[in-house]
KEKE-3310 file (N, C-alpha, C; in steps of 0.2 Angstrom, whole numbers, plus 5000, padded with zeros to 4 digits):
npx = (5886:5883:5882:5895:5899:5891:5888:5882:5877:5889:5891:5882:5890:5899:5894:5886:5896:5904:5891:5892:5901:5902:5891:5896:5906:5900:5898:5912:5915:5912:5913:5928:5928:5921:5930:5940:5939:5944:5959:5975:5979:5969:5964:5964:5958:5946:5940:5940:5933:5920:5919:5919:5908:5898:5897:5892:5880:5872:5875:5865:5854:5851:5849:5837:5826:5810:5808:5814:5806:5794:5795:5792:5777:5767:5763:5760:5751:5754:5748:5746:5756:5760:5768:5783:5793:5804:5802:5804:5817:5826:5821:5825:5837:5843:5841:5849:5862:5863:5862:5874:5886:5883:5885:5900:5903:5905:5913:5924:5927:5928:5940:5948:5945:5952:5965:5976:5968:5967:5959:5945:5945:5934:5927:5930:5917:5908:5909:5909:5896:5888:5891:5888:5873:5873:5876:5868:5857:5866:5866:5855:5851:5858:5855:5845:5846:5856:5845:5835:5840:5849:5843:5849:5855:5865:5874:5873:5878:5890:5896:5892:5904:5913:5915:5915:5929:5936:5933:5939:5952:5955:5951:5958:5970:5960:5954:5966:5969:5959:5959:5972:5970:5960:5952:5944:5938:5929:5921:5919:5909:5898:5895:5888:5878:5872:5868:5860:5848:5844:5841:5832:5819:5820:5811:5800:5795:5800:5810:5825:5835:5850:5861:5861:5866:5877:5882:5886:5894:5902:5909:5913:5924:5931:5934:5939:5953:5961:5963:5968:5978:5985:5985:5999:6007:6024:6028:6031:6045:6049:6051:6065:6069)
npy = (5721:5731:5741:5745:5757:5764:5779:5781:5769:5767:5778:5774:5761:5765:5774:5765:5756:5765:5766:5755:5752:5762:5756:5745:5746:5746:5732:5728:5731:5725:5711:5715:5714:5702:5691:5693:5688:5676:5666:5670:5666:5662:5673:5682:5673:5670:5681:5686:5674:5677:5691:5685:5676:5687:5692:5682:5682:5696:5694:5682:5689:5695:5692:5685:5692:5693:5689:5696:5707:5704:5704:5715:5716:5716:5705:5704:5714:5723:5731:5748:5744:5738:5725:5718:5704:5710:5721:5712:5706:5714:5719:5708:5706:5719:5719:5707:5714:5724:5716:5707:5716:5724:5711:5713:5724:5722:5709:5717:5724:5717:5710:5721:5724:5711:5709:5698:5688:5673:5675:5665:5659:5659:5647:5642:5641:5645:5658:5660:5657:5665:5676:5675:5676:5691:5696:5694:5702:5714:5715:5716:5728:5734:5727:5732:5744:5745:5740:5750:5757:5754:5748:5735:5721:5714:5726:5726:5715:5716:5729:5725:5713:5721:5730:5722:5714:5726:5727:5717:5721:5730:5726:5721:5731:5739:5729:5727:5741:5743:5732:5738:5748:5750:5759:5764:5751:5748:5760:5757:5748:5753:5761:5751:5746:5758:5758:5747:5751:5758:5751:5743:5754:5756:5744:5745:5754:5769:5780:5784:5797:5792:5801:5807:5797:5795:5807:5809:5797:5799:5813:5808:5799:5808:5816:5804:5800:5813:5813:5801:5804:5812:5805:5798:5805:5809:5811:5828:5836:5838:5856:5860:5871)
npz = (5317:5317:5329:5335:5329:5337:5344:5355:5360:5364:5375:5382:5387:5395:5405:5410:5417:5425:5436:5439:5445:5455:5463:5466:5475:5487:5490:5488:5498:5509:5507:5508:5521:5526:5522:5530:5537:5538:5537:5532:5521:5512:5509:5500:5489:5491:5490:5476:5473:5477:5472:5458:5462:5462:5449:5441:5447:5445:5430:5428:5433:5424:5414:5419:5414:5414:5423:5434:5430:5436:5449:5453:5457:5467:5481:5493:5506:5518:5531:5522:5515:5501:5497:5487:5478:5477:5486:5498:5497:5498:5512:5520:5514:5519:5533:5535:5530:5542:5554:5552:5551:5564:5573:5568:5574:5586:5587:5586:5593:5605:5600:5603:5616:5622:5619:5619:5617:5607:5589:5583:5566:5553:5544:5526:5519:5525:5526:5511:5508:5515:5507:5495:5499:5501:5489:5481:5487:5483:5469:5464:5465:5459:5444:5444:5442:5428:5420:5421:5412:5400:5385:5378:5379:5378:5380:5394:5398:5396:5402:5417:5419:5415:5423:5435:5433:5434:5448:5454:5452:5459:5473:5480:5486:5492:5501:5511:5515:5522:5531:5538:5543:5558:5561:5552:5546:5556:5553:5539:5542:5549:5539:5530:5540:5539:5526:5527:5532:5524:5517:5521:5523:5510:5505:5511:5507:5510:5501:5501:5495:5487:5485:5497:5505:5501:5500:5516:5519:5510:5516:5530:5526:5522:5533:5542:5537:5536:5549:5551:5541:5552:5562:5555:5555:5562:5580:5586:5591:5609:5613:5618:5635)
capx = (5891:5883:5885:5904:5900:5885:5891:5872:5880:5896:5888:5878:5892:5904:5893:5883:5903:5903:5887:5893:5908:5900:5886:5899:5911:5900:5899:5918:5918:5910:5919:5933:5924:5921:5933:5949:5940:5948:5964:5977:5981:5962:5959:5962:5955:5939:5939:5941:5926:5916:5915:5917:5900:5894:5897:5888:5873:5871:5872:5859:5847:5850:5847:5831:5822:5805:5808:5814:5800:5788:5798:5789:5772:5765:5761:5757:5749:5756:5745:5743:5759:5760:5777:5783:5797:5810:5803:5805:5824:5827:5819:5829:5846:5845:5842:5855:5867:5863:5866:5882:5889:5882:5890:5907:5909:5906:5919:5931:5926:5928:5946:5951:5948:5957:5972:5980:5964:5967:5954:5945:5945:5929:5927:5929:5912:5904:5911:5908:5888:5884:5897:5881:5867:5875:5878:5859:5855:5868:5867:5847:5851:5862:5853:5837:5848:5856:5837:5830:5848:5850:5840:5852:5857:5874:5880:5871:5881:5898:5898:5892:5908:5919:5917:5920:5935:5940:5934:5946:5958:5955:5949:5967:5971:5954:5955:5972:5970:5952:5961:5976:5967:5954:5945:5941:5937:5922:5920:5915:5903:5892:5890:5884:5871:5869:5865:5855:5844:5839:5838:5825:5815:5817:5808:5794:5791:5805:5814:5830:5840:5854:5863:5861:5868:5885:5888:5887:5899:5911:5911:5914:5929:5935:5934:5942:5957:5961:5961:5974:5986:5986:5991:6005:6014:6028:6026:6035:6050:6049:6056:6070:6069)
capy = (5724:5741:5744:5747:5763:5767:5782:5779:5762:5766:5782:5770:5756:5767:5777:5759:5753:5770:5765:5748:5750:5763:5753:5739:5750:5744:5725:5725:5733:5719:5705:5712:5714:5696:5687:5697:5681:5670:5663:5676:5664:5662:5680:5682:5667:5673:5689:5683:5669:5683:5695:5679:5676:5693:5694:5678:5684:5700:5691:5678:5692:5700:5685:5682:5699:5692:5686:5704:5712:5700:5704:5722:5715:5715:5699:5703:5719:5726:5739:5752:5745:5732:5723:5714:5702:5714:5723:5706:5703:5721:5718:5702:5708:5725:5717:5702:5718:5728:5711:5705:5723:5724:5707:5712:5730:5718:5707:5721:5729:5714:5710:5728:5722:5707:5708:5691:5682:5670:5676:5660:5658:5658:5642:5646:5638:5649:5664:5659:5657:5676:5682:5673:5681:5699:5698:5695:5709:5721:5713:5718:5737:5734:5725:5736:5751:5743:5737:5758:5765:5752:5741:5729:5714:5713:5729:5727:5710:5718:5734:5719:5709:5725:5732:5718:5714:5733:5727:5712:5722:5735:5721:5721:5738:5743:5726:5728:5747:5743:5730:5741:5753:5747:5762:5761:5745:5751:5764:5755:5743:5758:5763:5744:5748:5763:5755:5741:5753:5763:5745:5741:5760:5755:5739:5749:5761:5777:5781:5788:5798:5792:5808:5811:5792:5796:5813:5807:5791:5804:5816:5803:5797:5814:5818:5798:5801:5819:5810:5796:5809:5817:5801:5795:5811:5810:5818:5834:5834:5844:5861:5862:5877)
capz = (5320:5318:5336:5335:5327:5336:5350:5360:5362:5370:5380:5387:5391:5400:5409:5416:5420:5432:5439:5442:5451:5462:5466:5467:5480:5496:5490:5488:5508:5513:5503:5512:5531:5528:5519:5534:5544:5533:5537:5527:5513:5508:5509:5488:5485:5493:5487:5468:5473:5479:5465:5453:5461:5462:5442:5441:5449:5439:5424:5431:5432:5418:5410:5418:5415:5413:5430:5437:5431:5441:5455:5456:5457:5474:5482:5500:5509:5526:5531:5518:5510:5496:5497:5482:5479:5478:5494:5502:5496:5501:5517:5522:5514:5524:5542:5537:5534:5551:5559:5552:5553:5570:5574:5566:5576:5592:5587:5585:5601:5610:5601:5606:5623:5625:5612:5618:5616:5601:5587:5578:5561:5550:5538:5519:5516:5530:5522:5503:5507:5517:5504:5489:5502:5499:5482:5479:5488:5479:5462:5462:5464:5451:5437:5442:5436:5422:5417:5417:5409:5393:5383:5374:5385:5377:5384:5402:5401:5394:5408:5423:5417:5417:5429:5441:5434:5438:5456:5456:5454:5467:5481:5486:5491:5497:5509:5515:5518:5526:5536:5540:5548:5563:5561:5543:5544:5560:5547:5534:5545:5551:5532:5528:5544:5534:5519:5528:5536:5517:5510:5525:5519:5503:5505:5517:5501:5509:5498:5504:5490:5487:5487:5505:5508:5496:5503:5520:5516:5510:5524:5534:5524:5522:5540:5543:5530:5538:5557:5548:5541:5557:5565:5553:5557:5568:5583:5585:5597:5613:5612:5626:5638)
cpx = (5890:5883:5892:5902:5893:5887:5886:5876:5885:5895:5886:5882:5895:5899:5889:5889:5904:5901:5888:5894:5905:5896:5888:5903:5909:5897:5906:5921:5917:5912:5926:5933:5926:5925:5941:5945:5943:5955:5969:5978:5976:5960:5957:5958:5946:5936:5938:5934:5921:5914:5914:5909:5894:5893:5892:5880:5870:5871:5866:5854:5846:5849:5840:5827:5815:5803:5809:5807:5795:5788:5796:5781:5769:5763:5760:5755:5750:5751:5743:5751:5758:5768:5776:5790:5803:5811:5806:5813:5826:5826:5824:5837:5848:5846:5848:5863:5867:5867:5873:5886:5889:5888:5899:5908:5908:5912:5926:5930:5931:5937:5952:5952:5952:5960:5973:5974:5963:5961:5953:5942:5938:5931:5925:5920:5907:5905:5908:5899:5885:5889:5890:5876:5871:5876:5872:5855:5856:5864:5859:5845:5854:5859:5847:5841:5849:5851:5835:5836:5847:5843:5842:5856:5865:5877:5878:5877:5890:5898:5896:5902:5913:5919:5917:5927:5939:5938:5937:5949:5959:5952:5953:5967:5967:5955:5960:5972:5965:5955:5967:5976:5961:5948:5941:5938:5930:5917:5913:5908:5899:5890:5887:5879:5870:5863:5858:5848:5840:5838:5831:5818:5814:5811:5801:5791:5793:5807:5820:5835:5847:5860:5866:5865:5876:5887:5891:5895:5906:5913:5916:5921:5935:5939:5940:5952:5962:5965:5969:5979:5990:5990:5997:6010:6018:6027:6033:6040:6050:6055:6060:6070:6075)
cpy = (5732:5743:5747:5754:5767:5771:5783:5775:5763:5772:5777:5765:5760:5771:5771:5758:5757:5767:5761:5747:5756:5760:5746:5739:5746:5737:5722:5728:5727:5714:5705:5709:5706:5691:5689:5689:5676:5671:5668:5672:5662:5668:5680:5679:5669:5678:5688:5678:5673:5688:5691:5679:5680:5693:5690:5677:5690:5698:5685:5684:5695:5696:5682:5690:5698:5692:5690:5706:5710:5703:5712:5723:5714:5709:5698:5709:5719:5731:5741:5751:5737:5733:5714:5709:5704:5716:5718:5703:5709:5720:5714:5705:5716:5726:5710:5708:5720:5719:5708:5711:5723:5717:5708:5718:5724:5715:5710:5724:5723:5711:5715:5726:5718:5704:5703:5686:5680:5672:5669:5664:5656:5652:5646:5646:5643:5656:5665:5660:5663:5680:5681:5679:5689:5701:5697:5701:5714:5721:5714:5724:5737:5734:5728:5742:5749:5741:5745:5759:5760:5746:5734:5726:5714:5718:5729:5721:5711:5725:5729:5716:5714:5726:5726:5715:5720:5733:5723:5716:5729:5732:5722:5723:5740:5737:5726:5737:5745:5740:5732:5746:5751:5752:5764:5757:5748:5755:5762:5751:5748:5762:5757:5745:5753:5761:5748:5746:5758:5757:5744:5749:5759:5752:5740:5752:5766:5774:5785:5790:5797:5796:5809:5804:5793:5802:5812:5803:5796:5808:5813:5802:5803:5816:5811:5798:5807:5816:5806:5797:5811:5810:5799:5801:5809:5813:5821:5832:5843:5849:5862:5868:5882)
cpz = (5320:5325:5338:5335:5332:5343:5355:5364:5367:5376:5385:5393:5397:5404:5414:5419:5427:5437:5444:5447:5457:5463:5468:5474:5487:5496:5490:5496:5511:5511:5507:5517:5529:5527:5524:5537:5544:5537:5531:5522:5510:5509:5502:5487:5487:5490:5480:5468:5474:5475:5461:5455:5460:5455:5439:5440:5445:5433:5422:5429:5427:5414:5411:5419:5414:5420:5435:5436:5436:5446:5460:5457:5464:5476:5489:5503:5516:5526:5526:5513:5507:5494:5489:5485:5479:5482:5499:5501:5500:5510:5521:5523:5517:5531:5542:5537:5539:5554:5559:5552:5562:5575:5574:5569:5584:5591:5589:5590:5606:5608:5605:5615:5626:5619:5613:5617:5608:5595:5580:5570:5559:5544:5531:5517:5518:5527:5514:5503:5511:5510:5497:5492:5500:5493:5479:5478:5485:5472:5460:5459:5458:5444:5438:5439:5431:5418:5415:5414:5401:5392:5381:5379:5386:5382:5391:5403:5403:5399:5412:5422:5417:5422:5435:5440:5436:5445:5459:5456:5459:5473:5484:5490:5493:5503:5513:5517:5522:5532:5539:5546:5552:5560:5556:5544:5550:5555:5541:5538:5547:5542:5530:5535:5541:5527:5521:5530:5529:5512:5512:5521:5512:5499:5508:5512:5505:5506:5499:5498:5491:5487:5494:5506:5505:5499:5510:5520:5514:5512:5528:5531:5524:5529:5544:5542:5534:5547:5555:5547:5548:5562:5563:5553:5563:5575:5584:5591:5603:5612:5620:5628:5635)
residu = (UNK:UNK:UNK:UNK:UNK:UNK:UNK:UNK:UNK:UNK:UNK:UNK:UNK:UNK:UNK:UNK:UNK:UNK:UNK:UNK:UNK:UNK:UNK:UNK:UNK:UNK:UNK:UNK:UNK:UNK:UNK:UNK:UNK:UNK:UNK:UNK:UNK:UNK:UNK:UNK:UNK:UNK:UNK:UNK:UNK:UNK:UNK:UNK:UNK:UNK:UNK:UNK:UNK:UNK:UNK:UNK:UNK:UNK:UNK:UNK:UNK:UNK:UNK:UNK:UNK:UNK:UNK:UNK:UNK:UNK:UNK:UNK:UNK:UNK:UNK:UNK:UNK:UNK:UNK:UNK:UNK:UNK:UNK:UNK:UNK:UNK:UNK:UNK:UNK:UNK:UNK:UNK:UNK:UNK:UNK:UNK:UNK:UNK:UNK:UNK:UNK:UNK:UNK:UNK:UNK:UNK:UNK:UNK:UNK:UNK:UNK:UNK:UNK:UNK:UNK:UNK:UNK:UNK:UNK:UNK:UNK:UNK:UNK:UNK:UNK:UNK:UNK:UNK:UNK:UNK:UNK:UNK:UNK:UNK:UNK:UNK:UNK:UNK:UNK:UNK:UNK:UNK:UNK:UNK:UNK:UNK:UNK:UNK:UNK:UNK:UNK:UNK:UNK:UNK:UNK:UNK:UNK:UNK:UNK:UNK:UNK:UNK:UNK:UNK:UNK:UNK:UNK:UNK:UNK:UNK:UNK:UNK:UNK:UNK:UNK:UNK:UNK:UNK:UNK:UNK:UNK:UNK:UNK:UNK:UNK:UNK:UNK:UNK:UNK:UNK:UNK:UNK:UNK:UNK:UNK:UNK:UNK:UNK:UNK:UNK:UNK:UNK:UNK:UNK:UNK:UNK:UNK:UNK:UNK:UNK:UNK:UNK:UNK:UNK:UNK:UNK:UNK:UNK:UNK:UNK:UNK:UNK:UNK:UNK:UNK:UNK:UNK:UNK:UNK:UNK:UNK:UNK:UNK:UNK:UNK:UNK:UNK:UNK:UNK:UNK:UNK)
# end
């Protein structure tokens, strides 16, 4: 129990917990994006099965660390690059992002255009297995950081395990405000093409600082947000001659 007192230890949890949840931020976009296809009285339930399996998944690989590190060993040459099997998950889950993003501002274009046309519903099942595919891909980035920042298993498993409970309980209002607003909601899908497009560079060997990719993302919200006030204003009433 010398850990209690040891403040290394708890430096380390709560600043992994940060990391988490931002690096959890654009796994809880997309849990929403896909789970608004749900039927309204299986959205929660989605969302809840969704990080459940995300947290799942992260403790999976934090659990198989022998099996990570392999996972940086090259195991096929392109050209002049040598792709391993994290390039190759990187790879996959960057162009299944683009596509299901891409997919999903189609759809919204195409409801935009004909508002009376009935829109079908996604099956839970179809939902529940791309919501696994995404949580692979994130939950990589994830436990590759959690793996350079700490050593001791315990606390990677106890910040993984917090911080998605502090993402349950903000799936709600980030999905209902995402799907409140259409244009948020487009919003977010072009920073998930965003994101697919520096997981693909990642997996090529660029490196795209993530910096440039977060300030961007908050521009963009800022400039969003500013747009959004501007429309919940009343408008003004004509001034009479």
């Amino acid at each position: 129990m010398e850990w209690i007192t040891d403040p290394d230890i708890w430096i380390a949890f709560f600043t992994l917990c940060a990391l988490e949840i931002v690096l959890g931020i654009d796994n809880i976009i997309f849990i929403s994006i896909l789970t608004s296809r749900l039927p309204v009285h299986q959205q929660a339930r989605g969302r809840r099965i969704g990080l459940a399996l995300a947290m799942f998944t992260r403790i999976a690989l934090l659990l198989s660390l022998a099996w990570m590190m392999k996972l940086t060993a090259p195991i096929l040459v392109v050209g002049s690059n040598e792709i391993s099997g994290r390039d190759l998950i990187l790879l996959v889950g960057g162009l299944f992002l683009m596509y299901k993003s891409v997919n999903e501002i189609h759809a919204k274009v195409e409801e935009a255009d004909q508002p009376t046309k009935k829109v079908k519903k996604a099956k839970f099942s179809a939902i529940i297995l791309q919501i696994i595919l995404v949580d692979i891909v994130f939950s990589l980035d994830s436990v590759i950081t959690a793996v350079g920042m700490v050593n001791e298993i315990g606390v990677m498993v106890a910040a993984v395990v917090t911080s998605v409970a502090v993402m349950m309980v903000a799936a709600g209002p980030i999905s209902n405000f995402v799907n409140k607003h259409p244009t948020v909601k487009v919003l977010a899908l072009a920073f998930l093409i965003m994101i697919g497009v520096a997981l693909i560079g990642e997996g090529l060997g660029f490196h795209i600082p993530k910096g440039y990719i977060y300030f961007s993302m908050a521009f963009s919200v800022g400039v969003e947000f500013v747009n959004i006030r501007l429309k919940s204003r009343p408008e003004t009433s004509k001034t009479t001659e």
